[in-house]
N, C-alpha and C positions, 0 to 999 in steps of 0.2 A: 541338836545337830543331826542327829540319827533320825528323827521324823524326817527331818528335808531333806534326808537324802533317799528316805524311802518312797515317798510321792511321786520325783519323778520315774526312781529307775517302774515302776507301778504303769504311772501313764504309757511309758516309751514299751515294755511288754504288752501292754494293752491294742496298743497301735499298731505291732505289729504281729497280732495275732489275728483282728479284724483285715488287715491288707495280706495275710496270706490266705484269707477264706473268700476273696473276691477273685474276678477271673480278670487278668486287665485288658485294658479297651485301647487299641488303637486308632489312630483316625487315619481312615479310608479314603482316598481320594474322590470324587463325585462319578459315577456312572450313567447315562441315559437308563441304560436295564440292569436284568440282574447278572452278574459277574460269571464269566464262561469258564466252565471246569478245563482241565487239562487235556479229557478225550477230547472235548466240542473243539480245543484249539488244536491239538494236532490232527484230528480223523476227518475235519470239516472238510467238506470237496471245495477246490477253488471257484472264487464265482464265474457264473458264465461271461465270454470272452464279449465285449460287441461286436457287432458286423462290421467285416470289412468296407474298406473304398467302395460304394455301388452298391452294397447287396445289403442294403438297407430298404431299399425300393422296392414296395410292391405291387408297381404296375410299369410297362411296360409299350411305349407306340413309335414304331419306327415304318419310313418307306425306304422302299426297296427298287431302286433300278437297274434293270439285267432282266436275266432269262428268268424268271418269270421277273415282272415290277411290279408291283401293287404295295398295299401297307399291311404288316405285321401288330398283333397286339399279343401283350403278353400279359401272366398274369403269377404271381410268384405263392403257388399252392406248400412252399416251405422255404426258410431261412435257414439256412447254417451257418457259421462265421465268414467263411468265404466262400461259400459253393449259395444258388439259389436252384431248386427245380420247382420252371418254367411251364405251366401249361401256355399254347398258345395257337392264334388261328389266322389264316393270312388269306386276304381278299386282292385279286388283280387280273390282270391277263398275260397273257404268255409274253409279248415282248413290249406294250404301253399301255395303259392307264386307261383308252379309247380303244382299244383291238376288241378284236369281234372273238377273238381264241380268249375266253375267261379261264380264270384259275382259282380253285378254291381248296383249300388244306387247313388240317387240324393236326396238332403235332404233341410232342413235352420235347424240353429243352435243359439240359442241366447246364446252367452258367457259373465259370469260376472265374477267381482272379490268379492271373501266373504270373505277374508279379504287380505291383502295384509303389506309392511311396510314401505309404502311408496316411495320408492327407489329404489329394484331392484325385488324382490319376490312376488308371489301372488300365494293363493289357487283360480283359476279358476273353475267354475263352468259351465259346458256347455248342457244343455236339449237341444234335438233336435228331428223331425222329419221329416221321408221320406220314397219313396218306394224304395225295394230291390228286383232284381230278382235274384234268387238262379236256376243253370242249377243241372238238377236232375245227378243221378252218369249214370256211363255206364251202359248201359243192359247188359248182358249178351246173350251169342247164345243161342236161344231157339229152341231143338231139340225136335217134337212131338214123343212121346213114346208109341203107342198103344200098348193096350193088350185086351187079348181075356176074354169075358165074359158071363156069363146065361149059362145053362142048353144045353142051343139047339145050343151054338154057337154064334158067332159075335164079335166083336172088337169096341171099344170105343177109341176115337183118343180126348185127356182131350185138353181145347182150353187152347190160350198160356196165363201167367198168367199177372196180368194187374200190369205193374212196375210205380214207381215212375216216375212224368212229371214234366218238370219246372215248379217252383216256385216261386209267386209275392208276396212281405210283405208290410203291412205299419208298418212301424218300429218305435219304439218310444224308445229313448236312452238318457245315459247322460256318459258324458265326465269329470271325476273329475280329473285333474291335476295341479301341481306344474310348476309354469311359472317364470324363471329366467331371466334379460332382461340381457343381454351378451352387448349389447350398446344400444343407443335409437332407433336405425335400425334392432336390431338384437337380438329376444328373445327363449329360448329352452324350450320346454315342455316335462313333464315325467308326465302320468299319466295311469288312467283307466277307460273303456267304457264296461257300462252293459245297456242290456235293452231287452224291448221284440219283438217280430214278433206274427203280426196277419195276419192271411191269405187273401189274394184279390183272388189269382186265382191258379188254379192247382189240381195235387190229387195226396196223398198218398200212402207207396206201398199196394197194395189190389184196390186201383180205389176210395177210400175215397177223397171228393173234403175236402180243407183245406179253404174252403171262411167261412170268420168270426170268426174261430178259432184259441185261440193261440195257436202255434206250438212248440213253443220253445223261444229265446231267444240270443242275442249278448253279447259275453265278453271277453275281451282281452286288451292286455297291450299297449300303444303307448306309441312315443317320436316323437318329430319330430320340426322344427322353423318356426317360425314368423317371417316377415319383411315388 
C-alpha cells in the first residue's frame, strides 16, 4: 500500500519540477511584421496628410479673357496639403487673341484652398507674381508737315512725335476661382484675375519712361483644367 502511494506523489513532483524549469508560451495573435515597441508607437510622426480638393494636380491650362486675354499654363514645381507653388507662363495680346499688342509673362503662383468641402469643390485662392512685356500698338505713318513762319519768312519742319515703346511690368495679381474636381485626374476652374503693373522699362506716349510707376492694372475672366 505504501509503494502506491509513493509512485504517484514521485511522478506528480517530477512534473512539476520539469514545468517550472520551462518559460511558458503564449499564443500570439498573426502580424504581417515584426511587432512595434512602445517608442515606435507613441513617438511615430503621423502619416502624411493627402492633398486637398485640386491640389493634387500637376499641371495646369487655362484662357483668360480681359485685359490682357490669352492662355495661361501652369506647372506645380511643389505640393503641400492644401497650398501648391505654381510656376507658370502666359501667352496673348493685350485685349484679344488677334490684336496686334502681344503679351508675354513668366510668373510663380502660390495656390491655396480657403475653403473647400471636402470631396469635389473648393474656393481657390492664387497670389502670384511676375514680369509682363506688353508690345506697344502700331505707329502710325508720320508725314512731316512744314509750314512757313515770322515776318521775314522761313519754314519750320515740327520733329516726329515721340509714340509709345514696348513695355516691361512686374506684375502682381491674384487668381480667385471656383475648382470642381471632375475625377481625381481631372479638375475645372471658373474664376477671376485682378491685379496691378509697375513699370521696369519703356515710355509712354509723349516719351514719359513708366520705370517705377503704376501704370495700370490686369483683369479678366478664366476657366480652364487641371490634371
Amino acid at each position: 500500500m505504501g509503494r502506491n502511494r509513493t509512485l504517484p506523489v514521485a511522478l506528480l513532483l517530477g512534473a512539476c519540477a520539469v514545468a517550472a524549469g520551462e518559460e511558458p508560451k503564449i499564443a500570439m495573435p498573426d502580424h504581417p511584421g515584426p511587432a512595434a515597441t512602445v517608442a515606435e508607437t507613441v513617438l511615430a510622426p503621423p502619416p502624411t496628410p493627402g492633398a486637398a480638393v485640386g491640389q493634387q494636380h500637376m499641371f495646369g491650362a487655362q484662357i483668360q479673357f480681359g485685359r490682357p486675354t490669352g492662355t495661361r499654363v501652369q506647372y506645380a514645381v511643389f505640393r503641400g496639403g492644401d497650398y501648391s507653388i505654381l510656376a507658370e507662363a502666359f501667352g496673348g495680346a493685350k485685349a484679344a487673341f488677334w490684336g496686334d499688342e502681344g503679351v508675354v509673362g513668366l510668373g510663380a503662383r502660390a495656390m491655396f484652398n480657403a475653403t473647400s468641402d471636402g470631396v469635389r469643390n473648393a474656393l481657390v485662392i492664387g497670389p502670384g507674381v511676375g514680369v509682363s512685356y506688353w508690345q506697344a500698338p502700331p505707329r502710325p505713318d508720320y508725314v512731316p508737315q512744314p509750314y512757313y513762319y515770322g515776318p521775314y519768312g522761313g519754314y519750320y519742319v515740327p520733329p516726329a512725335p515721340k509714340y509709345q515703346s514696348d513695355q516691361t511690368f512686374l506684375v502682381f495679381d491674384t487668381n480667385i476661382g471656383w475648382l470642381h474636381d471632375l475625377s481625381p485626374d481631372l479638375g475645372w476652374e471658373l474664376g477671376l484675375n485682378v491685379g496691378v503693373r509697375i513699370g521696369l522699362s519703356g515710355h509712354e506716349e509723349g516719351g514719359a519712361s513708366i520705370s517705377g510707376k503704376v501704370t495700370g492694372g490686369t483683369v479678366g475672366v478664366y476657366t480652364g483644367f487641371r490634371y
